[in-house]
C-alpha positions as CSV (number, residue, x, y, z in Angstrom):
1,X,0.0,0.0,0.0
2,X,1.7,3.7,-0.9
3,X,1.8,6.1,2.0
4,X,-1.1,8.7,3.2
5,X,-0.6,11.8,3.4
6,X,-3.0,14.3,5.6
7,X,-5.1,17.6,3.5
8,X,-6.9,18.9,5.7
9,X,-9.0,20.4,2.7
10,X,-9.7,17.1,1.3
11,X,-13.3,15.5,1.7
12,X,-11.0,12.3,2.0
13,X,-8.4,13.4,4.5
14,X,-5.7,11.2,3.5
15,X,-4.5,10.8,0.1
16,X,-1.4,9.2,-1.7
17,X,1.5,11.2,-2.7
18,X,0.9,11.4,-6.2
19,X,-3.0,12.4,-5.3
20,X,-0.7,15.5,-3.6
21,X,0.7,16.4,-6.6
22,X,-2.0,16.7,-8.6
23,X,-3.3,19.3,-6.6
24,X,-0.2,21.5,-6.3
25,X,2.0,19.7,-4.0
26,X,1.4,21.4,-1.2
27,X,-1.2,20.9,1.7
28,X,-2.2,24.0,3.1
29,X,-2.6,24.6,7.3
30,X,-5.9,23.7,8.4
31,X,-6.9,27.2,9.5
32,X,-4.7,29.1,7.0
33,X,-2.2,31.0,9.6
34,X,0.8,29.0,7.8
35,X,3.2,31.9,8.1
36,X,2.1,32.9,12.0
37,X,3.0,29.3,13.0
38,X,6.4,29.9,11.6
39,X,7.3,32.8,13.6
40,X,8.2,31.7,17.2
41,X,9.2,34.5,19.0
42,X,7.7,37.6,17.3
43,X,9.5,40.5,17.6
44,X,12.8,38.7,18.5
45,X,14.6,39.5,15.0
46,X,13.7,43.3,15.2
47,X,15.1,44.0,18.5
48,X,18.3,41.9,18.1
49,X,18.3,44.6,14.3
50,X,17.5,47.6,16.4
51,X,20.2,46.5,19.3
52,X,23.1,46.2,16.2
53,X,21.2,49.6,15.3
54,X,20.7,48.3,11.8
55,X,17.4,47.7,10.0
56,X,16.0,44.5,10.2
57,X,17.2,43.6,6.3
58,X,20.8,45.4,6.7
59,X,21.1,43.2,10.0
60,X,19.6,40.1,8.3
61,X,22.5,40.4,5.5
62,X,24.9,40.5,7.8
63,X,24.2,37.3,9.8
64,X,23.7,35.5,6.2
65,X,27.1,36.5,5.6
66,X,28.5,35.6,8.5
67,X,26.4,32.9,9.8
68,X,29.4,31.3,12.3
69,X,29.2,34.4,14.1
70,X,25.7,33.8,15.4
71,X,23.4,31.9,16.6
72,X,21.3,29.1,15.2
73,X,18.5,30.7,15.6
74,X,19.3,34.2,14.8
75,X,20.1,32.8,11.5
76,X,17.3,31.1,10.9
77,X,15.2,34.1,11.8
78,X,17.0,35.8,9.5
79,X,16.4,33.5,6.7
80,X,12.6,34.1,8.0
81,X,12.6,37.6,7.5
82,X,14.5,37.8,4.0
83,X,11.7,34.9,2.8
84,X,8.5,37.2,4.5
85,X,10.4,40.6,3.0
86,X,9.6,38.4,-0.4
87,X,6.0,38.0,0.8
88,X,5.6,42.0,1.1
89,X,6.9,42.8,-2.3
């Protein structure tokens, strides 16, 4: 039997994966707040920009340049804001 995989938006919940990428390949968040489930700690990235005294996209450059310099997390937060500046436009 192939695997199931979960769409919340399916009449049949469960589906296999080439069923999945028919419709698009993605399965969308039950209650559509996708990108608020993906920030953790909101506000974090800002203040750890404003305490560099950078904006948040100057200060998000330079932990993607210098990622060994940080933290994990700081540099996944800024890999988080560069993808939501994308969102914006």
């Amino acid at each position: 039997m192939p695997p199931q995989f979960y769409d919340p938006t399916s009449p049949k919940p469960l589906g296999t994966r080439k069923d999945l990428y028919k419709r698009g390949g993605r399965v969308k968040a039950a209650d559509g707040k996708w990108i608020q489930k993906a920030i953790k700690r909101p506000g974090a990235f800002t203040k750890k920009a404003k305490a560099a005294d950078m904006s948040t996209a100057a200060f998000g450059s330079k932990v993607r340049g210098n990622p060994k310099d940080y933290s994990s997390r700081t540099v996944k937060q800024a890999n988080l804001a560069k993808t939501l500046s994308k969102l914006r436009g």
